[in-house]
N, C-alpha and C positions, 0 to 999 in steps of 0.2 A: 190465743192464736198460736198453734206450733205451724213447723216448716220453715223452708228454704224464705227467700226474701233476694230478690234481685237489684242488686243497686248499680245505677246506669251512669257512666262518666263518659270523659272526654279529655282529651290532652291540651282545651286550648287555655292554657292557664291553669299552674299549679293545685292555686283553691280547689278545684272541682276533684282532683285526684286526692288531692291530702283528707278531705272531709270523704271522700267514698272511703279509703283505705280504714279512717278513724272509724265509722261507720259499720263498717265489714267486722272487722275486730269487736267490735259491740255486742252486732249480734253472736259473736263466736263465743263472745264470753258469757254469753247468756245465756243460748241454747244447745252452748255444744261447738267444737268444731266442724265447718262448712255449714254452717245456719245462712250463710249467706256468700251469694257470688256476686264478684265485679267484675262486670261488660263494660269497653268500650265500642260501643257500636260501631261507631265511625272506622275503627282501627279495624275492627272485622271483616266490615262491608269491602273497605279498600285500603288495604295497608300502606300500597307508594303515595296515594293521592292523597290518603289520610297524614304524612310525614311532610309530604309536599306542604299542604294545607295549612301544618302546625308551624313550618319554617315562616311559612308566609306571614302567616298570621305574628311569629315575634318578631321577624322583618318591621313590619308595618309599625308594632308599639313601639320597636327602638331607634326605628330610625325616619319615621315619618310620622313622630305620634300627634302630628294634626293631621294626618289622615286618618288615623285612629276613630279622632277624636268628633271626626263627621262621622263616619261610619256609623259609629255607636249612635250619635243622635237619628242618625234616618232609622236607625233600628227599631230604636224608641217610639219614631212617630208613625212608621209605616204602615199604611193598612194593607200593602201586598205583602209584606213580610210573611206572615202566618202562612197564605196560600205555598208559599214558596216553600216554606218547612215543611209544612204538610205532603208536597209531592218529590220529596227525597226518596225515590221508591226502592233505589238499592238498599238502604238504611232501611226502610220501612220492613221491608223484607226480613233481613234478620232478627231484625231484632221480634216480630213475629214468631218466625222458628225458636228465637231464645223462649219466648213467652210458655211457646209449645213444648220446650224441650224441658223448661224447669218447672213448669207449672206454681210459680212462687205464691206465697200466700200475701206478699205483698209487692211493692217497686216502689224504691225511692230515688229518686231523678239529683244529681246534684250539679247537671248541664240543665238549661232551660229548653234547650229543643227538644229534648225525646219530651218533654208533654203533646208537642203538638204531631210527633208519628205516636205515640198513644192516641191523642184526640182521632188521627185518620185510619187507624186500626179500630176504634171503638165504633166509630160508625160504619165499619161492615160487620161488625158483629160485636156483640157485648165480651168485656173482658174479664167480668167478673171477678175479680182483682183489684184491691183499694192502690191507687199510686198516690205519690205523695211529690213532691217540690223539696229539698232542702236548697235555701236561698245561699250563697255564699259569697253574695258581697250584700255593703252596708247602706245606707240612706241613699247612693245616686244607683239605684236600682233602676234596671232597662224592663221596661214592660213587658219585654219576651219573656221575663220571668212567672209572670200570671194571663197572660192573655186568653191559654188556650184553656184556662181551668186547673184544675186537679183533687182533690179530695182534700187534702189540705196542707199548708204550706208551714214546713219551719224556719223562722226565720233568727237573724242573730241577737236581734236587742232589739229592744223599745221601739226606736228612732224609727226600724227598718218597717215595723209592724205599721208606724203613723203612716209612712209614705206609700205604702200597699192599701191599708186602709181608705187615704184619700183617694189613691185610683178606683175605688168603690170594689175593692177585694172583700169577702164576705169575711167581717170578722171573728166567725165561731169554725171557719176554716184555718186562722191563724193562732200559728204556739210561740211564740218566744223560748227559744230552745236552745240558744247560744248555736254557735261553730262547730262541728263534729271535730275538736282533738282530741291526739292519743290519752291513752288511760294513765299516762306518765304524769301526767299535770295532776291526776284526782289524789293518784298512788300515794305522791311524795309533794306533796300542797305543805305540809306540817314536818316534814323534815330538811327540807333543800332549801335555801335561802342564801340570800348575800351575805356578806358580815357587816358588821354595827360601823357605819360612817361614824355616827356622834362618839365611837368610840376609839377613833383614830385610825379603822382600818384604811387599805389604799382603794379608791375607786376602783369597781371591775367595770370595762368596757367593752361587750361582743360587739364588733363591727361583721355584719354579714354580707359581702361582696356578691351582688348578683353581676352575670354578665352584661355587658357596657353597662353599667353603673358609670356615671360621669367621674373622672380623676378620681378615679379608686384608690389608684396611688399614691395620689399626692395626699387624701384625706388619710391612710394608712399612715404613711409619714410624717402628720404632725402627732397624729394619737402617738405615734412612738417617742417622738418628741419629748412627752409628757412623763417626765421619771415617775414623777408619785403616781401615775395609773396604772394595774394591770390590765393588761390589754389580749383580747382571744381576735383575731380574724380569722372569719372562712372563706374559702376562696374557689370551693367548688373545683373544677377537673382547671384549673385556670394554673397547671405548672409553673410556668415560666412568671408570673406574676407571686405564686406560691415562694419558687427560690428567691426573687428581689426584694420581698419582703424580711423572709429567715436572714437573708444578708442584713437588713438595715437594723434588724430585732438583737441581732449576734454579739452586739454589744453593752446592749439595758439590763439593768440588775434587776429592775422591777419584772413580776412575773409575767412573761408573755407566751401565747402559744398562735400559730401562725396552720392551722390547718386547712386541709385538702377537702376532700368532700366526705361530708360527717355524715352517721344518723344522731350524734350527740344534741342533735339542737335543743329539746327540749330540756336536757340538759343544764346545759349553757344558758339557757335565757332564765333560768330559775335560777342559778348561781352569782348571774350578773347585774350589777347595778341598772345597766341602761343598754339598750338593744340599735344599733344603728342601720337602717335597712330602708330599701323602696318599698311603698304602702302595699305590698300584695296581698291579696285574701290570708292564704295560710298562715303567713309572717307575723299581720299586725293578730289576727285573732290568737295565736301562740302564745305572743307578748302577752297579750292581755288575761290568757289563760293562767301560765309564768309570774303575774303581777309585775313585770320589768317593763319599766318606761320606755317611750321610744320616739329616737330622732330621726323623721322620714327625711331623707335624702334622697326622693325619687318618685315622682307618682307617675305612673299611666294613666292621661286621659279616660274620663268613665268611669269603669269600674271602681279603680285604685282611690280617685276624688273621694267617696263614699267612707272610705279606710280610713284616709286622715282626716274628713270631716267630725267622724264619730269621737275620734281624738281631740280635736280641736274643741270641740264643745261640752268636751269632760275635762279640758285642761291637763292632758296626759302629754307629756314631753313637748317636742315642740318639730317645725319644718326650719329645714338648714340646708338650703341644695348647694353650698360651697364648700371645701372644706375648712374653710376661717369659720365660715358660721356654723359648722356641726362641733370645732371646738371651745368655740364661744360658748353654743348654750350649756355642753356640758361643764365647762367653768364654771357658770352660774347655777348649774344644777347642787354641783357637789361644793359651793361654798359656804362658810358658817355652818361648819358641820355635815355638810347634805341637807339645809334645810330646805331647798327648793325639791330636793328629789325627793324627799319624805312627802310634799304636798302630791306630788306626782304620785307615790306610791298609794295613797289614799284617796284618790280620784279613780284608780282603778278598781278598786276593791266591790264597785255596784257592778262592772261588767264582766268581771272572770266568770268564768262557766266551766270549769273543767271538767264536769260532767258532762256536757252535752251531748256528747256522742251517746252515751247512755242511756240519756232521757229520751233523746228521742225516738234507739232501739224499743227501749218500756214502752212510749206511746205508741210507733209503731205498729208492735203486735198486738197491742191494744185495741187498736181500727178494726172498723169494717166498713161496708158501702163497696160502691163501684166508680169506678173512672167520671166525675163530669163531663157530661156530652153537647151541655148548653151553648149556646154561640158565646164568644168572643166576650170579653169583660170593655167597655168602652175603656178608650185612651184617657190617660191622665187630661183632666180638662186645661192642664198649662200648657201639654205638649199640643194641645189641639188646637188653642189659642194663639200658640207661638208657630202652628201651620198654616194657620189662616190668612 
């Protein structure tokens, strides 16, 4: 299959943007540059409502995340839900005209609604066009993710394919394809590394500061605390937090670097012992790309659960929402040598994927078929049970 390939996002939550951008770049590197365009529908249809929208939307996770945290569950169990997507007719619309305009030989979704304005475009008329689902969160996966169908779905690991499975998702529709990250991870897999704990080097610790992250500060200040670590913080367009830190750093002999808003992450997290961050899509799958361990200090209800569960049940790093206890565990990470982080580093090594973006470019253009038109995939029978 040559041609163009349309890949569809959304701004609500980083995940969906970072996996289109890894994704785009795939196909570029494979058929050429502009193999492939990214739309965000929503931002087209309505730019103020659509910015509105996205504030609201991290309003709600940072500051009322058990409101979040129904939200998502009514999501999950709703049967009006679907009807509700499907009559988005501003969004339906363009994204329509995009269909028309690019004519792509493919569409890959890495938001779950544009299946269901596919689903209500394809029933006025066939689309002729394979679309595809890229999943990009983990095992607490919302059913708006398959309800409406698709041609077939890639998901990140194992775990994610069982719980798609048991909603009675068709399983010769599902890839295991890891996370679409950059080509950085595949690039330099075999040359970028930490250096040898059992060899006496100093611990490297990225601390990646998202905003209201709980006592950001105070957790920056004990990491500095710690002479024998070198320590990187990011801190995002967050200035004034950027200079209070360089002030408390201004004094440690141990290597420290106190950064602003980087593209170096990938970087960073292949250079550093252990990753400190809230469970977000892009972040924990990076990590895991990286091989670097990681202590969630932050989940969002939902989605984020899914991130640190998949962690938790490979024994990779550990959850610390204080900062005593994010430098606790890396204490006992890096004692006796690093032998607990060496365990961690080898628990990672079934889920890296640094290919994924890749692979599922190659599959991709590998497809064919047309858009699923069939009704609605029944709800997970727990969520059905837990309605009743």
């Amino acid at each position: 299959m040559s041609g163009r390939v349309l890949i569809l996002t959304a701004g609500f939550g980083e995940g969906h943007n970072a996996a289109a951008r890894s994704l785009a770049a795939a196909f570029d590197a494979r058929q050429g540059p502009g193999a492939a365009r990214v739309a965000d529908v929503f931002a087209l249809a309505g730019p103020r409502g659509n910015a509105l929208a996205r504030r609201s939307y991290l309003g709600l996770i940072n500051r009322a995340p058990w409101l979040w945290r129904a939200a998502y569950g009514w999501m999950h169990r709703s049967a009006l839900l679907p009807g509700l997507l499907r009559s988005l007719r501003r969004e339906r619309h363009v994204l329509a005209r995009l269909l028309a305009e690019e004519a792509p030989v493919a569409v890959c979704s890495t938001y779950p609604v544009y299946a269901y304005l596919l689903q209500a475009l394809a029933r006025e008329r066939p689309l002729g066009v394979p679309c595809f689902s890229v999943v990009t969160d983990s095992i607490s996966i919302n059913s708006v993710w398959w309800r409406a169908g698709a041609d077939g779905w890639f998901v990140p690991n194992d775990e994610s394919a069982a719980v798609m499975r048991e909603a009675g998702v068709d399983e010769r529709r599902l890839q295991v394809a890891g996370f679409p990250v950059p080509a950085f991870f595949a690039a330099h897999e075999n040359e970028l590394a930490p250096p040898d704990l059992a060899a006496g080097a100093n611990p490297r610790v990225l601390y990646i500061i998202n905003s209201r992250t709980p006592a950001a500060e105070d957790t920056a200040r004990l990491l500095l605390q710690e002479t024998g670590w070198d320590v990187t913080c990011t801190v995002g367009r967050n200035r004034r937090l950027q200079r209070e830190l360089e002030e408390l750093a201004s004094s440690r002999s141990a290597g420290t670097r106190i950064l602003g808003w980087t593209d170096e992450i990938p970087r960073l997290l292949m250079t550093h012992h252990v990753v400190i961050s809230k469970a977000g899509g892009a972040t924990t799958q990076e990590a895991l790309a990286a091989r670097c361990p990681m202590i969630v200090n932050q989940i969002v209800p939902g989605q984020e659960e899914g991130n640190y569960e998949l962690l938790r049940r490979h024994g990779i790093g550990a959850l610390a929402l204080t900062p005593s206890a994010v430098k606790w565990e890396l204490q006992g990470a890096f004692a006796h040598g690093g032998r607990g982080w060496r365990h961690w580093r080898r628990a990672l090594e079934p889920l890296a994927r640094p290919r994924a973006a890749a692979d599922i470019a190659a599959a991709v253009l590998a497809g064919s078929g047309s858009f699923a038109t069939e009704e609605p995939i029944p709800l997970p029978h727990r969520a059905a049970a837990a309605s009743a």
